[in-house]
MARNUPA-330653 format. One line per field, with one value per residue (C-alpha): x, y, z. Coordinates in steps of 0.5 Angstrom, whole numbers. Example, Ala and Ser with C-alpha at 12.3 -4.5 7.8 and 13.67 -1.06 7.14 Angstrom:
BEGIN
px = [25_27]
py = [-9_-2]
pz = [16_14]
END
This chain:
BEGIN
px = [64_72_73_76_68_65_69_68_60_60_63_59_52_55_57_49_46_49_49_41_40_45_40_34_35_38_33_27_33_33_25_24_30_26_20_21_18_23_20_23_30_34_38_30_29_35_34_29_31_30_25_28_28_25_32_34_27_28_35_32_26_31_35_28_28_35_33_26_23_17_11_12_14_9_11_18_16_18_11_10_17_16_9_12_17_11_7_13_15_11_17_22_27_25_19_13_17_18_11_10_14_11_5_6_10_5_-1_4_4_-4_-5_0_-3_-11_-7_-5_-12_-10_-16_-13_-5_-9_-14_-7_-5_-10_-9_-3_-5_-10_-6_0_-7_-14_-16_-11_-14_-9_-12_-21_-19_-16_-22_-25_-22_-21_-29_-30_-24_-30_-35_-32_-29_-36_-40_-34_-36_-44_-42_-37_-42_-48_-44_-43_-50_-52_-45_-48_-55_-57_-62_-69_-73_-78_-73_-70_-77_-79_-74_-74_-82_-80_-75_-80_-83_-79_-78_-83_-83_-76_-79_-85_-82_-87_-85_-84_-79_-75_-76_-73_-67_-64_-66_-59_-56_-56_-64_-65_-70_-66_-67_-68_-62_-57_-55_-56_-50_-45_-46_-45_-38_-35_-36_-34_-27_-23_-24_-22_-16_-14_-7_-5_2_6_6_13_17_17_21_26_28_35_35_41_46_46_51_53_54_58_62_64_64_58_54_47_41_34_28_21_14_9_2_2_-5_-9_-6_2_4_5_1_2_11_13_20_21_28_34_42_44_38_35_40_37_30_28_32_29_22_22_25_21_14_16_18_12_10_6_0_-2_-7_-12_-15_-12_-16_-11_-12_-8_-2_3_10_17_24_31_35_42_46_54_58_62]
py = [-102_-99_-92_-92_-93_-89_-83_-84_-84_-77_-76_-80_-78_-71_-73_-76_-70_-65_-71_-71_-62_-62_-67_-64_-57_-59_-63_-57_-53_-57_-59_-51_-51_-57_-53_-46_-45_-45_-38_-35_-36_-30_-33_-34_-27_-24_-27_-24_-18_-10_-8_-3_5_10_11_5_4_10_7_1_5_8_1_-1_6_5_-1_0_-3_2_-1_-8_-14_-14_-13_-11_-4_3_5_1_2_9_8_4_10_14_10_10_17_22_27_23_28_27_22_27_29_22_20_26_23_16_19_19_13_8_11_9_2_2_4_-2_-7_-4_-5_-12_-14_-16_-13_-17_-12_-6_-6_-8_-1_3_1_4_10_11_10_16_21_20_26_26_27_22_18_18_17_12_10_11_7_1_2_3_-4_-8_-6_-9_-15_-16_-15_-18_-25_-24_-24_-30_-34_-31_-34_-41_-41_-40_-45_-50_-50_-53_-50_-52_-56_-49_-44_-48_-50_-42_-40_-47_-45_-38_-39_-40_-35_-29_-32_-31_-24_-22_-26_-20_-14_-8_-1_3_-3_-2_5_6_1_5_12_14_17_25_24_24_30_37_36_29_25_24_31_34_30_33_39_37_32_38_42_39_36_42_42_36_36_43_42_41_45_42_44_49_50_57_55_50_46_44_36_35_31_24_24_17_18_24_21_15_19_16_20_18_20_20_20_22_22_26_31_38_40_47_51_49_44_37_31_24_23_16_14_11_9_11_10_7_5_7_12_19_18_21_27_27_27_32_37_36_37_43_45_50_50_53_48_45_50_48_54_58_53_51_43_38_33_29_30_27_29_28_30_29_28_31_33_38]
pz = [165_165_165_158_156_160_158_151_152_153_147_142_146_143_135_136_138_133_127_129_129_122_119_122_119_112_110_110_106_101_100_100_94_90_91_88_81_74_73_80_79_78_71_68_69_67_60_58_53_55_50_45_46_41_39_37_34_30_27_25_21_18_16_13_9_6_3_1_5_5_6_5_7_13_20_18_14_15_15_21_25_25_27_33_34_34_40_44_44_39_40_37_32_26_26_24_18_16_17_12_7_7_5_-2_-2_2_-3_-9_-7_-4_-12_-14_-10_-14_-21_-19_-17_-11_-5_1_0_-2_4_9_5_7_14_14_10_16_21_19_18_18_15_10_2_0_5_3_-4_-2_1_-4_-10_-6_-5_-12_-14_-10_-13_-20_-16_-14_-21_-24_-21_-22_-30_-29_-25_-30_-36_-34_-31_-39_-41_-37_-40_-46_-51_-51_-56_-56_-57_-64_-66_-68_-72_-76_-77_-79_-84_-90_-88_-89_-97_-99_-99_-102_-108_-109_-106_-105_-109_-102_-100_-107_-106_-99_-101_-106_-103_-103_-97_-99_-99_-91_-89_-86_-78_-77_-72_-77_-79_-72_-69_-74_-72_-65_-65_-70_-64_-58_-62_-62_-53_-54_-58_-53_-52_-44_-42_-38_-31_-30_-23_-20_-13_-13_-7_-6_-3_3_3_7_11_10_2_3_8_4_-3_-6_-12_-15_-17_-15_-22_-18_-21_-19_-19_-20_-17_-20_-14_-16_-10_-11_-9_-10_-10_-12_-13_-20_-20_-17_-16_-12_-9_-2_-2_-3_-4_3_2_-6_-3_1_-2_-8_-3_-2_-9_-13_-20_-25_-26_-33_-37_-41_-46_-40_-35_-29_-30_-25_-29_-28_-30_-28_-25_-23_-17_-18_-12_-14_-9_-14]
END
């Protein structure tokens, strides 16, 4: 063998070894790469989104409120926003007077939802209702009149289901027979009346003994007309709370008013606010409501008995 090859043969041994190591621990490296799950790579795991903080949950309740999303549609409602604020951090700025406020606006539409006849949107309400205060008034006469809905749903059903059960059924053979018999029957004694039927025919009405049950019932519906006809005062304001400014509205020079229906309890303070109508819309209920929650009133009076009522106002937004 020449010594050209025999100088080369350490050379090629070497680039054989080195080729032989290279490939040995390359190819565990790429194994364990294929081998790792999707889930585990750092790219899947940064996708994921943050979730949202208390602040940012409180603006977008408030989003909600601005465009009247009060209580509806559901999952995407004030009530359950600021709920959600509540679980995440219950000393949020702002949140127990918001959750204060939605009280008289969640029962407007719980009272809706029973108008409407729809039971299934009513008891969603009523959640609702429950969750902001338990022991809320508000909240058991709610309970209530949702008890008392399906108790006319249900009695309503059974008359249905009763008349198109009687529909249903034809009349039978016997109870036609009877009044066909009994027809020539009562012919024969209006041909011969007896002298006390006559005498009770043509008895004129003034002939009607003192002290029987028609003369006693006069006296007593002229008795109870005039509590009846008593005159309800209105209820009339004795402290008035001014309602703030939004400072979005003020910012951007944006005037409005708010029209509110409510009730004035016997102790003058008032229950049950609803938002009749307003311009532009969403934009000052919330300040309107909660200044009206603390306005006082003199109740409505009956014969000088204090008596709940409902009545209406205006609060004008003016920047002047």
């Amino acid at each position: 063998m020449s010594a050209p090859v025999l100088r080369l043969r350490p050379l090629l041994l070497t680039i054989a070894i080195a080729t032989l190591i290279n490939g040995c621990t390359d190819a565990p490296s790429d194994q364990a790469t294929a081998a790792l799950p999707a889930h585990a790579t750092p790219t899947a795991a940064a996708s994921q989104p943050a979730p949202a903080s208390a602040t940012e949950m409180m603006r977008r309740a408030n989003d909600a409120f601005r465009a009247n999303r009060i209580a509806a549609p559901a999952g995407d409602n004030a009530v359950e926003i600021f709920l959600a604020v509540r679980d995440l951090d219950p000393q949020q700025t702002g949140l127990s007077e918001a959750l204060v406020e939605l009280m008289p606006l969640t029962h407007f539409a719980f009272e809706a939802a029973i108008r409407n006849r729809d039971p299934a949107e009513a008891e969603r309400l009523l959640a609702l209702l429950t969750r902001l205060n338990r022991e809320s008034a508000v909240t058991q006469s709610a309970q209530t009149q949702l008890a008392q809905f399906r108790q006319q749903l249900a009695a309503q059903a059974e008359a249905e289901a009763s008349a198109r059960i009687a529909a249903a059924q034809p009349p039978s053979p016997a109870s036609v027979e009877p009044s066909v018999a009994a027809a020539p029957e009562r012919k024969a004694p209006r041909t011969k009346p007896t002298p006390a039927v006559v005498a009770d025919a043509v008895r004129p009405p003034t002939a009607t003994p003192a002290g029987s049950s028609g003369e006693a019932q006069q006296p007593t519906s002229a008795a109870v007309t005039p509590a009846t006809t008593a005159l309800l005062t209105a209820p009339r304001p004795l402290a008035k709370v001014a309602p703030d400014y939004p400072p979005q509205a003020r910012s951007r020079k944006i005037e409005g008013f708010v029209e509110l229906e409510f009730l004035v309890n016997t102790n003058g303070s008032t229950d049950a606010i609803r938002v009749v109508r307003s311009e532009p819309e969403g934009l000052f209920d919330r300040n309107a409501v909660r200044a009206l929650m603390r306005w006082k009133f003199k109740p409505a009076e009956r014969d000088g008995v204090p008596e709940a009522a409902t009545t209406r106002t205006t609060m004008n937004f003016r920047l002047s």
